[in-house]
N, C-alpha and C positions, 0 to 999 in steps of 0.2 A: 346399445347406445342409449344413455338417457334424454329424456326428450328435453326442450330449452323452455327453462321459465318462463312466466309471463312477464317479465322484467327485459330478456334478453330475447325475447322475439317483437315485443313493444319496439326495442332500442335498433331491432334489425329495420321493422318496418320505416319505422323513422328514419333510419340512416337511408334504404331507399327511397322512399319519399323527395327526401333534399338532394338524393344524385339524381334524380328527373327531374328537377325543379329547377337544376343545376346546368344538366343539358338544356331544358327548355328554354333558359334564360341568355342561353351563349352569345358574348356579347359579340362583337360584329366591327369585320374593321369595312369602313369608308371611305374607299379611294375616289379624292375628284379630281380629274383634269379641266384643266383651267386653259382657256383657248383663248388670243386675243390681246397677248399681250405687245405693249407697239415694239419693245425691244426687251433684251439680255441684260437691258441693266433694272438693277433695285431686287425687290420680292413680290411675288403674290403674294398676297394674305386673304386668310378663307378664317369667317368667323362661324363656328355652328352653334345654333339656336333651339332650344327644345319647348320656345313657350310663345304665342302672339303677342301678348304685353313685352317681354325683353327684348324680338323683334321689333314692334313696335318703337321702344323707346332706343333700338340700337346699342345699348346695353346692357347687362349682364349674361354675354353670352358663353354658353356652357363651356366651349374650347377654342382656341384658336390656332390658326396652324401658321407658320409660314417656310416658303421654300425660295431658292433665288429663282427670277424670273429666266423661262425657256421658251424659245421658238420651236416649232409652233406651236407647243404643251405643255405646262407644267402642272405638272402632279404632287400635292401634298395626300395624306394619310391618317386618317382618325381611328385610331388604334382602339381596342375593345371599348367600343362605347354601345350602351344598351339600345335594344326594339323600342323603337317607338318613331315616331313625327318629330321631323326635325326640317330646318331650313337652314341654308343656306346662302352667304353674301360675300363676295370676293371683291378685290380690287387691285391694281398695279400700283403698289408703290415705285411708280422709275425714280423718284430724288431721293428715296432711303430717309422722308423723315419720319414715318409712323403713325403718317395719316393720311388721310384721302382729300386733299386738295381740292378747295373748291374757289369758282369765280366769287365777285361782289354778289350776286344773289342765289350764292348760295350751290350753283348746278356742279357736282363735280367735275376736274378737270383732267383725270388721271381718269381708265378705263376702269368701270365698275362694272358686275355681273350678278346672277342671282339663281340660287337652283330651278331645276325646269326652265331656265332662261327665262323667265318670270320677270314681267315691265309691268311698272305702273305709271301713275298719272303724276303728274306734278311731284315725284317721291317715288320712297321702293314699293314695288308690289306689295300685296298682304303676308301676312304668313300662309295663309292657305293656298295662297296663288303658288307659293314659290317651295311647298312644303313638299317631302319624300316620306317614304315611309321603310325604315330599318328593319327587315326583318333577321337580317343574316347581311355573310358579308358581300358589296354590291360597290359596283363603280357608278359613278353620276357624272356628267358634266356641266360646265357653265362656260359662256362665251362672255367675253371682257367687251363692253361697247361704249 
């Protein structure tokens, strides 16, 4: 049997290389149950976040999910999204307009949550306050308050 070129063991190496690199990289689904909501009507929506500045400014965030609201959990699903630090921020839309409903200054009026159930002061927590870390696939929760 002839033995294989340096062209066609180069191309084998390589091909292995990127199937480990491939596994390593296996993206990762992220189920979060969402607790908290006051009723069955409207949606949760779950926004994920992969940066402190985009949390920060609330947004450009990476996905958004939503599912109709359930007692007493509802569960949306972030399908192959890669490892790394990400956050998390949900909220009850019960009147179905597409946003988070706030009083005259501002305080939401509609249950808001945050991963790690992560509170902050005057505002949402940090990113880092409220950050997970994706290795693989992993459920999380957040409580609507």
């Amino acid at each position: 049997m002839p033995h294989p070129s340096p062209a066609r063991r180069l191309a084998a190496i390589t091909l292995g290389a990127l199937t480990l690199a491939a596994a390593a990289c296996h993206a990762a689904d992220l189920t979060v149950e969402v607790r908290g909501a006051r009723s069955t009507e409207g949606t949760v929506n779950v926004a994920l976040y992969t940066s402190a500045d985009a949390w920060k400014k609330m947004t450009g965030m990476a996905q958004g999910q939503r599912a109709p609201a359930a007692q007493p959990v509802t569960v949306v699903v972030f399908k192959d999204i890669a490892p790394g630090r990400y956050a998390l921020s949900a909220y009850h839309d019960d009147n179905g307009n597409g946003k988070v409903d706030t009083n005259v200054v501002g305080v939401p009026t509609e249950r808001t949550g945050f991963s790690r159930d992560a509170r902050g002061q005057m505002g949402p927590p940090t990113f880092d306050d409220a950050m997970i870390d994706v290795q693989g696939d992993m459920t999380t929760s957040i409580t609507l308050r």
